[in-house]
C-alpha positions in Angstrom: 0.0 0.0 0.0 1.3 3.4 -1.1 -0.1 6.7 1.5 0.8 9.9 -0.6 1.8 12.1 2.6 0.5 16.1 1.7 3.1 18.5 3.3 2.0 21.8 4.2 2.8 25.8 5.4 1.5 27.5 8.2 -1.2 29.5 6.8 -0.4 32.5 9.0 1.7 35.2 6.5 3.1 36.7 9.4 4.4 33.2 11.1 8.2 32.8 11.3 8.1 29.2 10.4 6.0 29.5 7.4 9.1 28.7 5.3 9.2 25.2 7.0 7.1 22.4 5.6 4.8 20.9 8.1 3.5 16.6 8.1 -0.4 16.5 8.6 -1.1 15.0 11.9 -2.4 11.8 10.0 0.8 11.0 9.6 2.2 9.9 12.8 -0.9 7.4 13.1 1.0 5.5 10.2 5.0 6.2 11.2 7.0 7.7 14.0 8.4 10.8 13.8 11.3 11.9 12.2 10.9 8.4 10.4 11.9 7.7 6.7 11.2 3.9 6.6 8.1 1.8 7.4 7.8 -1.3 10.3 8.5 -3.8 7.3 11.6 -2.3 6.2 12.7 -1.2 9.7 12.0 -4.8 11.4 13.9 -6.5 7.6 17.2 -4.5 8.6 17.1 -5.3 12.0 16.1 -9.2 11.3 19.6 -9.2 8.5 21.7 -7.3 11.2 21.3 -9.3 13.9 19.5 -12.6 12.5 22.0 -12.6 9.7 24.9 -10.9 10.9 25.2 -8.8 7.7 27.2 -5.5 7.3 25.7 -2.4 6.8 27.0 -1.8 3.5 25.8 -5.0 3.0 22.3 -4.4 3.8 22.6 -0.6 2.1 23.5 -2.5 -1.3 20.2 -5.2 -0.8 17.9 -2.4 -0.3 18.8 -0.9 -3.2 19.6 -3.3 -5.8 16.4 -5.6 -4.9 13.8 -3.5 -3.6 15.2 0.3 -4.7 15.4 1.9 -1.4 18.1 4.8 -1.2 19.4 4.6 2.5 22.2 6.3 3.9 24.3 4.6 5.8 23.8 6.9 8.6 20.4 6.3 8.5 20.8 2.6 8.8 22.5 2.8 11.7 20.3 4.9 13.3 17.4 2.1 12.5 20.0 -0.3 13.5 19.9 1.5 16.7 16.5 2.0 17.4 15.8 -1.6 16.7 18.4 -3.0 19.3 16.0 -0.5 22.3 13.0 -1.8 20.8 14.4 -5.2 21.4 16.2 -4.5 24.6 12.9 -3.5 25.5 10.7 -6.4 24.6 13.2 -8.8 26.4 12.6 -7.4 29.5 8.8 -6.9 29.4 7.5 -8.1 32.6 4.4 -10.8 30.7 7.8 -11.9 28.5 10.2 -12.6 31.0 7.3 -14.1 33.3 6.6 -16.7 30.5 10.4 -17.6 30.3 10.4 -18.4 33.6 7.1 -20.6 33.5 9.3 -23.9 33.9 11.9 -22.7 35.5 12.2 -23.6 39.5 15.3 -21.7 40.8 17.8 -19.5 38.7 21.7 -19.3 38.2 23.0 -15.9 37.9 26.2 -15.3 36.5 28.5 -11.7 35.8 31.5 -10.8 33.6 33.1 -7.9 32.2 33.5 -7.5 28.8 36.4 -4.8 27.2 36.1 -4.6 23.7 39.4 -2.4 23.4 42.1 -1.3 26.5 41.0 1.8 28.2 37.4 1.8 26.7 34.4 1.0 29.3 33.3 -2.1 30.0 30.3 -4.1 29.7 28.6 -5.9 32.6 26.3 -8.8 31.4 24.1 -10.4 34.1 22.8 -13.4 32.6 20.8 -16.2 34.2 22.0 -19.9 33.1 18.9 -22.1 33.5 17.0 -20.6 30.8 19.4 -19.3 28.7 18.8 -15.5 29.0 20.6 -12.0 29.0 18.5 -9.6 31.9 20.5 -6.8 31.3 24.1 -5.2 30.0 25.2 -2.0 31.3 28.4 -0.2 30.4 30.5 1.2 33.4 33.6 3.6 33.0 34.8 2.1 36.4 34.4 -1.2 38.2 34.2 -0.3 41.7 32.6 -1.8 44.6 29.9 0.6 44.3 29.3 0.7 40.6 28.8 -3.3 40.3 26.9 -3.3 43.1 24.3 -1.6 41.5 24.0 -4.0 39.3 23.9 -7.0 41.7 21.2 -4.8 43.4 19.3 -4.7 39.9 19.8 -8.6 39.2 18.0 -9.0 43.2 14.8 -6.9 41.9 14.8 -8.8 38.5 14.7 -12.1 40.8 12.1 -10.5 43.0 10.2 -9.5 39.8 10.2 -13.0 38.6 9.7 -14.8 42.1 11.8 -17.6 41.9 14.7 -18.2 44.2 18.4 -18.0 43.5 20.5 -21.1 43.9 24.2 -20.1 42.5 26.3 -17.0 41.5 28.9 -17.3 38.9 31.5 -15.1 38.1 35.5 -14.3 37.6 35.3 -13.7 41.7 36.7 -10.3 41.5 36.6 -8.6 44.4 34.0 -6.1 43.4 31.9 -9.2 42.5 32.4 -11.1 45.7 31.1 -8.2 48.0 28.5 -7.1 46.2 27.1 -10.5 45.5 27.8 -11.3 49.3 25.8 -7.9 50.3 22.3 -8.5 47.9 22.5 -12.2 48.3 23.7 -13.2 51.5 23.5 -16.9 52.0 24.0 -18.2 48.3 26.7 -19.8 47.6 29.2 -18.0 45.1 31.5 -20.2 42.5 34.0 -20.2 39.9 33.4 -19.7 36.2 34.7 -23.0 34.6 36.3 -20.9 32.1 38.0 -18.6 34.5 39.2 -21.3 36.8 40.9 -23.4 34.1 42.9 -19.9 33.0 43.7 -19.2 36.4 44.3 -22.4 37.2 46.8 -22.2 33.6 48.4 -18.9 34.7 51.5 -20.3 36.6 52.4 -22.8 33.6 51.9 -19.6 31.2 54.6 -17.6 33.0 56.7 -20.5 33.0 56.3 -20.5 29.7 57.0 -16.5 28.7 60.3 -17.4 30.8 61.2 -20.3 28.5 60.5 -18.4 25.4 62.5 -15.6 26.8 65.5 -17.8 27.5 65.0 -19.7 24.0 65.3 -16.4 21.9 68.6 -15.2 23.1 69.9 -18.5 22.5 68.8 -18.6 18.8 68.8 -15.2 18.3 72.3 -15.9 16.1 70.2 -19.0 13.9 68.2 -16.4 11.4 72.1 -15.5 10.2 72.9 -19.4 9.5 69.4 -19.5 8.0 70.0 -17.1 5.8 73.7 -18.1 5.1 71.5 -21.6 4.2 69.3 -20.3 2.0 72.0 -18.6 0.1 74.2 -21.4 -0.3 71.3 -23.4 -1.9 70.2 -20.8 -4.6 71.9 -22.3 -7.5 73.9 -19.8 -9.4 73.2 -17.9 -12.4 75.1 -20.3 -15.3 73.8 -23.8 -13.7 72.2 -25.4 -16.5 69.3 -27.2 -15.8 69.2 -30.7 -15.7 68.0 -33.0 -18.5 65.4 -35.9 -17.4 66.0 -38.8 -18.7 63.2 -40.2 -20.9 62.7 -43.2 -19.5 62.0 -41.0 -16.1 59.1 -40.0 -17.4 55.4 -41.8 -17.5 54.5 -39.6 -20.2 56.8 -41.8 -22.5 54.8 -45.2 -22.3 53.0 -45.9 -24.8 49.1 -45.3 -24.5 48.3 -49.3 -25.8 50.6 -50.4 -23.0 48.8 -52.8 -21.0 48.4 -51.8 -17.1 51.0 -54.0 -16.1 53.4 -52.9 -18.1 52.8 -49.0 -17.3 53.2 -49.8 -13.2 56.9 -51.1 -14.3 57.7 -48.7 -15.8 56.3 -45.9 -13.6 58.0 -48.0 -10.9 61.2 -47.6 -12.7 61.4 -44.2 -13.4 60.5 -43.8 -9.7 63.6 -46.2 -8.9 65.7 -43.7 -11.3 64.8 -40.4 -10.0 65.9 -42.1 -6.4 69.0 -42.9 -8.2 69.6 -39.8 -9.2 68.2 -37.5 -6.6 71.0 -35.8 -4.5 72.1 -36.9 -1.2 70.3 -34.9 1.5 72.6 -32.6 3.3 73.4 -30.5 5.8 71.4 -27.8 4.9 67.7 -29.3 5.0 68.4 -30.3 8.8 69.2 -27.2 9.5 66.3 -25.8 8.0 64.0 -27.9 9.3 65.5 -27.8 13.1 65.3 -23.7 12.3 61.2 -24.1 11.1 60.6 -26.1 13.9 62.3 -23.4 16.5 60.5 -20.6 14.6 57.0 -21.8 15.2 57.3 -23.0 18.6 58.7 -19.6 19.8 55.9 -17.4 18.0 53.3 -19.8 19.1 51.4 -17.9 21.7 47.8 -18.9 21.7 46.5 -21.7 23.9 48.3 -23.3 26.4 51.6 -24.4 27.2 
């Protein structure tokens, strides 16, 4: 369905504002304000951001190619915006939430801190474990005592709001986490993140490690000069003339009405010749290989030890 939309001026001659173009009132029965797009196109963009993961440019290009809407990308990302409220919102209506919980008999709270970059804020996600569910993600510039307990105190009204009892806290146990959890909840119990206790649990072996790596680079720090000494003694030089295969080294020289038996031999001996022939293996590839083998274990540095 297409609405033409008839703008209008103030009728008053004498009205400042009569230069400005005015929406009949109509109009926001049928869009919000200060709106360029309809639901359907506002909930599509949101349903590909989010649903779909695409980029913006991404869903610019779709809008325009397949159903000829010109969007800015500004404006995109302002839908994109509003659409992430809008669902904020939703998830924590009350009648929502309520019906999440309808099978549920105790929750399992958990809180961590998430840093996109060094020296940004960080986001605070209280999620509850039994049924799967973000409550709410709030970012804080600092992460004191005060400040998360806030946010415990929110995630003890959001159990209150849903009536059920809480049976377990999960978390990093910072000490921020531990006091304010201890304050809001006192009696229920308070445990390790699996994640976090493993990398704790990892951090002695993984500064163990940094030593080693420390101690194994100044003792090959002379190798990349051999390596390169290596390399340099293996480039063959300028007026080396290639070398001539024999024919017989070759498969492409049996005959095509040679029976199968007969081609295996003779693939079989022109593998026996180019062993023959091949050079002996020196020096210089077990070097290489030892130097590879160094290399990669001293810029591995993801996982354990």
């Amino acid at each position: 369905m297409e609405v033409v939309c008839k703008l209008a001026h103030c009728s008053d001659r004498q009205c400042a504002a009569r230069a400005k173009t005015r929406s009949p009132y109509a109009e926001t029965t049928l869009t919000l304000p200060w709106w360029l797009i309809g639901w359907d196109v506002f909930c599509w963009m949101g349903h590909r951001r989010f649903a779909r993961h695409w980029s913006v440019p991404q869903i610019r290009g779709e809008l325009a190619d397949t159903y000829q809407i010109p969007l800015s990308a500004d404006a995109i990302e302002d839908a994109i915006q509003r659409y992430q409220i809008m669902l904020a919102a939703r998830q924590q209506d009350p009648q929502v939430v309520a019906a999440a919980y309808r099978n549920v008999e105790a929750l399992v709270l958990s809180i961590d801190g998430l840093q996109p970059e060094k020296g940004h804020e960080t986001l605070y996600v209280v999620r509850e474990l039994n049924a799967q569910r973000i409550w709410f993600a709030e970012a804080l510039l600092s992460s004191n005592a005060d400040e998360v307990r806030r946010l415990v105190s929110q995630a003890r009204a959001w159990a209150t709001q849903v009536g059920l009892p809480v049976h377990l806290w999960l978390s990093d146990k910072q000490d921020a986490f531990v006091t304010g959890i201890a304050a809001e909840f006192p009696g229920v119990p308070h445990r390790y993140c699996v994640n976090h206790f493993l990398r704790d649990l990892a951090k002695p072996m993984l500064e163990a490690e940094s030593h080693a790596k420390v101690k194994m680079r100044r003792t090959v720090r002379g190798w990349r000069t051999i390596e390169r000494e290596v390399w340099q003694h293996r480039r063959p030089s300028p007026a080396a003339a290639p070398a001539v295969v024999p024919a017989a080294a070759s498969p492409a020289v049996v005959p095509a009405a040679t029976t199968p038996v007969t081609h295996v031999l003779a693939y079989q001996a022109a593998q026996d010749l180019a062993a023959a022939t091949a050079p002996p293996a020196d020096a210089s590839e077990v070097v290489l290989d030892d130097w590879s083998a160094v290399r990669g274990r001293r810029n591995d540095a993801q996982g354990g030890p």
